[in-house]
N, C-alpha and C positions, 0 to 999 in steps of 0.2 A: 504494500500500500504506500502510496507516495502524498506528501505533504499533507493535508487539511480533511484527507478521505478518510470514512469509514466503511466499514463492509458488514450491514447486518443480514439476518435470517428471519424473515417474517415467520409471525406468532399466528396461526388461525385464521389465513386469508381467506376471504371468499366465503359462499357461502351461506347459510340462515344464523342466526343470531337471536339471541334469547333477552329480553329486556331482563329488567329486576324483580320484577311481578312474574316472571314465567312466561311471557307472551312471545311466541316463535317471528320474530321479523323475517322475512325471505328474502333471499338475498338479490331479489327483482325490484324491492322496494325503493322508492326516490327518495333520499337522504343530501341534507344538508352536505357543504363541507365537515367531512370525519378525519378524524386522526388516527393513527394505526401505531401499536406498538413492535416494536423489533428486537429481536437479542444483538449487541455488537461483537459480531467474531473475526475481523481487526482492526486496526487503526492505521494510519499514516503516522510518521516520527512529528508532525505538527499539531497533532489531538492533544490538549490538554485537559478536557473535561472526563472526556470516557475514557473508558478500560475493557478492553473484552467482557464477556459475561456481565454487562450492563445492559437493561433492559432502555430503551430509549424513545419515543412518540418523537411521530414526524407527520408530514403530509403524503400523502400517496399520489399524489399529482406532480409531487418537484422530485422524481426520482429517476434512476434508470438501472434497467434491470441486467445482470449480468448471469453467465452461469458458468461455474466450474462445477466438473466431475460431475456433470449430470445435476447436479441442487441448482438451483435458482437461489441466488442471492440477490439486494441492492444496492446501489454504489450510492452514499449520499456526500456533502460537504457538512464539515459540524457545524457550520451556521445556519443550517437549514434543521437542526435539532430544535423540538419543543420543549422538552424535558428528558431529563433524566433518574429513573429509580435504579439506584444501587445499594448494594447491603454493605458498602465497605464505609470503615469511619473517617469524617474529616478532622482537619485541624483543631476546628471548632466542635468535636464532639456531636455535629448533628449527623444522621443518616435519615436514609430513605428519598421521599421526591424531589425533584430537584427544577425548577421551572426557571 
């Protein structure tokens, strides 16, 4: 991975989707702009926020897809990250989401 890239692995694409209540959305249904969560399995030497094995939300629109060894991966830039949930501790002793 060179400079600013990351390389995640979609969580659950596609698909019907289940609200909070239990209600089945299909995946035909017309939805706002949505956010998609990813796992990050590498970085560029310029990433300073993520770490592998960081889960991270992004846009599904500003992406581009890649595939090695048969898996489909995305190729994103870290500025285009919305957040980040990690389990590792900061400096500051907080963990968890990270917006």
């Amino acid at each position: 991975m060179l400079h600013d890239r990351v390389l995640v692995s979609l969580e659950g694409e596609g698909g019907e989707r289940r609200s909070g209540g239990g209600i089945v959305i299909p995946a035909t249904a017309s939805v706002g702009r949505r956010l998609a969560w990813a796992t990050v399995v590498a970085t560029g030497q310029n990433v300073r926020q993520v770490e592998v094995g960081d889960r991270v939300l992004f846009d599904p629109e500003e992406r581009a897809e890649v595939e090695l060894q048969s898996k489909d991966y995305v190729l994103l830039r870290e500025k285009d990250l919305h957040a980040v949930a990690a389990a590792r501790v900061s400096e500051d002793g907080q963990t968890g989401l990270y917006l």
